[in-house]
N, C-alpha and C positions, 0 to 999 in steps of 0.2 A: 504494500500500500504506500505509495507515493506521502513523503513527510509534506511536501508540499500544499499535496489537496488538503492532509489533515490543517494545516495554517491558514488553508483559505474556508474550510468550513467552518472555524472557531471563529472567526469573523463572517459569518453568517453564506460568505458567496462559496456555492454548490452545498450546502449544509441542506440538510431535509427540513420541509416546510409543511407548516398544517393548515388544512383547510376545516371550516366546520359551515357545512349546512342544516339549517334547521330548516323543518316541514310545515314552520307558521313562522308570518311576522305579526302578528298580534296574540295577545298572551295575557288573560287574567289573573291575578297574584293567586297562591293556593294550587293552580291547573298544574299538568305534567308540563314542560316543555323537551319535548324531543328533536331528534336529527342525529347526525353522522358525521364522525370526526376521519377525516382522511387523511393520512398522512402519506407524504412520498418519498424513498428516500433521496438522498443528495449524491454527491459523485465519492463519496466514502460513505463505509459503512459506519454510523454512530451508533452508541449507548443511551437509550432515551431512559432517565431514572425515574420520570413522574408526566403525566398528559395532567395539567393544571384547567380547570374551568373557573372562571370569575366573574361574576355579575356586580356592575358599574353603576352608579347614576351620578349626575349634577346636580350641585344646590351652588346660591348662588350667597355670599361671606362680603364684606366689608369689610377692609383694611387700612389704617392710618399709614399715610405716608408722607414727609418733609420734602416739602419743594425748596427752590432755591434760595428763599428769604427764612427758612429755617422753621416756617409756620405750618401746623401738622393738618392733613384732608383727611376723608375718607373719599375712598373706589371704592368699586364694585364690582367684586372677580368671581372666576366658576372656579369650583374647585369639585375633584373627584371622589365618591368614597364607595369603599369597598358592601356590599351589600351581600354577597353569600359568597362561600368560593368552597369549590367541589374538587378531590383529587380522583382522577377518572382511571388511570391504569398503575399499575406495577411497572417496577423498571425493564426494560426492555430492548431488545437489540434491533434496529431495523437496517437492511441491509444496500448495497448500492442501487438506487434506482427502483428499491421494493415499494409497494405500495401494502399499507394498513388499514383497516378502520373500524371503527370502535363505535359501538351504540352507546346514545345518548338520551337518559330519560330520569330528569329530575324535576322535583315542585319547585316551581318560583315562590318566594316565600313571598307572604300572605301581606309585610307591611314594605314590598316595592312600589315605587310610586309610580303614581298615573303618568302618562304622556304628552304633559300638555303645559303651555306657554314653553319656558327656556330647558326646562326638565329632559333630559337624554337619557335612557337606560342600556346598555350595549353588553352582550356574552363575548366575553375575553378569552379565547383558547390560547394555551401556550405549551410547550414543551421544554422538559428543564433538563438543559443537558449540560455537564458540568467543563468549564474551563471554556464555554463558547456560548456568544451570544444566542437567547431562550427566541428562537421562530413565535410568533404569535398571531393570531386572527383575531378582527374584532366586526363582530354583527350587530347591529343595533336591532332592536326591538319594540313594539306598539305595544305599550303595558296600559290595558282597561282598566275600570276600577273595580277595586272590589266587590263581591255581590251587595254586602252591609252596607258598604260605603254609597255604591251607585242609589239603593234604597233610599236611605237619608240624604243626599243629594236631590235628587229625583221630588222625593216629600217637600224639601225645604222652595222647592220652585213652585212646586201643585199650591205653595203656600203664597206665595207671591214675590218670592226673590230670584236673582240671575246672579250670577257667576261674576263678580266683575275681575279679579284677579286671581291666580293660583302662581305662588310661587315655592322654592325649596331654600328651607333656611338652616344655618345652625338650630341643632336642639338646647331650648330651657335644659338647666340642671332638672330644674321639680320635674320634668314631664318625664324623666327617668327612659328615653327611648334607649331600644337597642342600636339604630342607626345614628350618629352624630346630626343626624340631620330632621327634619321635621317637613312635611309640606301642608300648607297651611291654604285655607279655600275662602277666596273673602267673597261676601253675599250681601248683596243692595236687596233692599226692599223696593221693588219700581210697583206694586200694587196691592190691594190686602189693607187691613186693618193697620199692621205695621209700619206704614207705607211713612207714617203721619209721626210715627213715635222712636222710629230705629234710623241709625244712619246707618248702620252695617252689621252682620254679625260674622265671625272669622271660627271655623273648623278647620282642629287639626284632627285626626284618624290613627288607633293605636289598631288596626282588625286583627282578631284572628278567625278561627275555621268557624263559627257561627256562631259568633257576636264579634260589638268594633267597642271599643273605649272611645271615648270620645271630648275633647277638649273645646269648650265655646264661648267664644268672649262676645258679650252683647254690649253693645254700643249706642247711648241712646243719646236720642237728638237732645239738644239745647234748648230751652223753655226759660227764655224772662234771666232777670239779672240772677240767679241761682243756679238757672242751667247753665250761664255763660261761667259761673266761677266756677260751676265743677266741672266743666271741660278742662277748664284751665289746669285744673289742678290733678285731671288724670282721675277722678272720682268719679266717670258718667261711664263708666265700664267695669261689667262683674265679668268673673272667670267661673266658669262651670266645668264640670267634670263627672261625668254618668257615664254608664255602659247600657247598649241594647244588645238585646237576643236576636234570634233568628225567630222565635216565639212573640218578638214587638213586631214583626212588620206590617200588619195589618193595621198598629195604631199606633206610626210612628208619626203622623202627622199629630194627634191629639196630643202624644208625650211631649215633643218638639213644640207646640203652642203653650201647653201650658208653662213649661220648661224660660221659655222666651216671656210671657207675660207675665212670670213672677217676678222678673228682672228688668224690664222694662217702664 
């Protein structure tokens, strides 16, 4: 075996490369996702010791930074985080030019976020081969919402709100997530009883397999020089925190009302 090729596959050229095809590009948290991981080998025979799977997504972080007068900003950057990561094979020899492939059939866990505004979620294949750059694939994915989630969404609208932003943040300490991250659903009242009394209400989602925890900050409009002073002061919004079943949905509109008009 040519020492040569071995130096050029450690630096990834003729090195064996993986592809992964998956048999859906949209995918609800909880569901299987499947497909096939293919690999080819390169122009030398390598030692693959591990076929690595990783599941991605973006939130979006704030950071102070000093311009040139020494005065500190904040921006606005994406940044990565690890959301499940699966070890898929045993170490393994693949040979010149051979070809491999390995079935692929695991749950997306249950609190991946939805697909939507700046949010990306993507399946990172890699192969970890030691003293040479790790080959890698990355597929992006259409992550639906939740069953729970989509429910109470869905309810919150029949109620008279829309969706005005969604985005992914750093997580609260108190909300104790498993993710560092949080995605959080802001909701205008455009009709309804609320219409008149709410300026917003913001949903964050803890789901698992049937029921979601559920995090809700109600926000209510400004009324006369009292309302204006507890705007000001950060006092015109309670933080809520209940779970539903798979056993509420039939009267998650009535939980969700009354929930909103004790706080309101």
């Amino acid at each position: 075996m040519s020492l040569f090729k071995k130096m050029l596959s450690s630096v990834g050229i003729g090195a064996a490369t993986v592809n992964t095809e998956l048999f859906n590009e949209s995918y609800t948290p909880g569901e299987s996702l499947t497909g096939i991981i293919n690999i080819k080998g390169g122009s030398v025979e390598q030692q693959i010791d591990a076929i690595y799977l990783k599941i991605k997504s973006t939130f979006e972080d704030e950071i102070e930074v000093e311009n040139e007068d020494g005065e500190e900003n904040e921006i606005n950057i994406t940044r990565n985080a690890l959301v499940a990561e699966y070890k898929i094979s045993e170490p393994f020899t693949i040979g010149k030019n051979e070809s491999i492939s390995f079935d692929l059939d695991f749950i997306l866990p249950e609190d991946t976020p939805v697909t939507v505004g700046k949010t990306r979620t993507w399946v990172e294949t890699g192969l970890d081969i030691k003293m040479a750059l790790d080959p890698s694939d990355k597929d992006y994915i259409h992550v639906l919402p939740h069953p729970m989630v989509d429910a109470v969404l869905t309810s919150t609208m029949d109620m008279g709100f829309e969706i005005s932003e969604v985005v992914c943040e750093p997580a609260p300490p108190f909300m104790q997530m498993r993710l560092p991250f949080i995605q959080e659903f802001e909701l205008k009242p455009v009709e309804g009883h609320f219409k008149t009394r709410l300026d917003e209400i913001e949903l964050v989602f803890r789901p698992e397999k049937d029921r979601v925890e559920i995090f809700m900050e109600v926000d209510r409009k400004a009324r006369g020089l009292l309302g204006s002073l507890s705007e000001m002061m950060g006092t015109d919004e309670s933080m809520l925190r209940f779970t539903l079943h798979q056993s509420d949905l039939d009267t998650i509109i009535l939980k969700l009302n009354d929930l909103i008009e004790e706080h309101c």
